[in-house]
C-alpha positions in Angstrom: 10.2 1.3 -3.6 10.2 1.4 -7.2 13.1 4.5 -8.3 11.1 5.5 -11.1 8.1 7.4 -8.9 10.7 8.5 -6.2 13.1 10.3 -8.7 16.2 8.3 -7.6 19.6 7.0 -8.8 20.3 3.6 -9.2 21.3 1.6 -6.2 22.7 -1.6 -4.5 20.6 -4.6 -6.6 20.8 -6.8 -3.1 19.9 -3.9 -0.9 15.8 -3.6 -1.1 16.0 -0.7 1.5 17.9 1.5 -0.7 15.4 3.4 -2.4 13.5 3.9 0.9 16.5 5.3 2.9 17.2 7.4 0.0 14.2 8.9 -0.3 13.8 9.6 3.3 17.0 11.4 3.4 15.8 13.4 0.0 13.1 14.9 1.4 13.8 17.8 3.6 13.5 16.4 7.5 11.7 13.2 6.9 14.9 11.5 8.2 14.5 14.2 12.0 10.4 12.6 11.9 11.8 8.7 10.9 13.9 9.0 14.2 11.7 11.1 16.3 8.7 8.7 15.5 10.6 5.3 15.8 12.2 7.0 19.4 9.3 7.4 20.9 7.0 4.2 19.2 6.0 2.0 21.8 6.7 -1.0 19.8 10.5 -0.3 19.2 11.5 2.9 21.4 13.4 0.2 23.2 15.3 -1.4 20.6 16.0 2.0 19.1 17.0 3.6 22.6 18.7 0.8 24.0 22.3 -0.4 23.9 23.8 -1.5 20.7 24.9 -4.7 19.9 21.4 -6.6 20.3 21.5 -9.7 18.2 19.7 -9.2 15.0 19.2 -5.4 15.6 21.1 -2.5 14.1 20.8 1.1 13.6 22.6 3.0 10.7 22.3 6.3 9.9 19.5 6.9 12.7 17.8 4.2 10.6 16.6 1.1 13.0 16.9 -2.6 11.0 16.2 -6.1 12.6 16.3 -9.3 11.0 13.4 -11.0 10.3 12.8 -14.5 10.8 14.3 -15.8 8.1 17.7 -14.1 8.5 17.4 -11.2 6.2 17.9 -7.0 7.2 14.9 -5.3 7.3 13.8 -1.4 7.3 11.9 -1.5 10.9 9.5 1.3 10.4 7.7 3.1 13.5 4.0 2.1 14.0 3.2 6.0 13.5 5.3 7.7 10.9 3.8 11.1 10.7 5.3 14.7 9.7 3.1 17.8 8.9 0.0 15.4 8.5 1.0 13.0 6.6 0.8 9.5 7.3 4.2 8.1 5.1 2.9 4.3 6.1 0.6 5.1 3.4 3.5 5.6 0.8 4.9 2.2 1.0 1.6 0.8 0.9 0.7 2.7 -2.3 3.6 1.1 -3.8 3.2 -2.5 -2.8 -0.3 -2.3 -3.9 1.0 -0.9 -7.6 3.6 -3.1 -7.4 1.2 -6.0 -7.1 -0.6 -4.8 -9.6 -3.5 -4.0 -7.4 -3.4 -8.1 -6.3 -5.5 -7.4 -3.0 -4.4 -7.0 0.5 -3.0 -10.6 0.5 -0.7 -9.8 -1.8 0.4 -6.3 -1.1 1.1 -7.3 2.9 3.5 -10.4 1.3 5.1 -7.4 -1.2 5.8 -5.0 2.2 6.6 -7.4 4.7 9.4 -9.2 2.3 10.9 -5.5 2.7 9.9 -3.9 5.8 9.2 -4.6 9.7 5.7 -3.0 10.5 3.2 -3.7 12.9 0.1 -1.4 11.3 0.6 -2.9 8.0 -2.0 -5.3 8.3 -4.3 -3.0 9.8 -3.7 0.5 7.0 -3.6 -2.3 3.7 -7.5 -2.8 4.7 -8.3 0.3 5.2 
């Protein structure tokens, strides 16, 4: 997430979750809707509920993160991320699709998958 629209403070340069998780705790219970969503998502209520430990799974500060298949720590977002009616998939896609300098859905789904685990990704990018 690029710092300049979300109005944050510089952060870890090798931690591309950072701006997310900050933002998230900024805005007033978006953190309570990130865990109430991912606790009750079908694809990871059982990774976020379960025991911890799991290889290549870890929660930290009510945030869920799984490796991806090349090793690296991910953001795991739930497949429905709503609060007062709004969708905040949609802000992550905003900024890949900025960030790609509008490069198509091809190129936004690379920009969001290098930095987050989500399974509607491919489905809201063409929307």
């Amino acid at each position: 997430m690029a710092k300049i629209h979300l109005d944050l403070d510089d952060g870890p340069k090798d931690d591309p979750d950072f701006y997310l998780v900050a933002h998230v705790d900024k805005v007033d219970r978006m953190r309570e809707a990130y865990i109430a969503c991912i606790r009750i998502c079908p694809m990871w209520s059982q990774l976020y509920n379960g025991p911890e430990g799991k290889k290549g799974v870890s929660k930290d500060n009510g945030f869920l993160y799984k490796k991806n298949d090349k090793g690296e720590w991910r953001l795991v977002l739930p497949n429905t991320f709503d609060m007062n009616g709004k969708n905040y998939l949609e802000d992550p896609i905003k900024e890949a699709h900025d960030a790609t300098a509008h490069g198509g859905v091809e190129k936004t789904l690379k920009w969001l998958t290098d930095i987050f685990i989500c399974q509607p990704f491919s489905r809201l990018v063409k929307v």
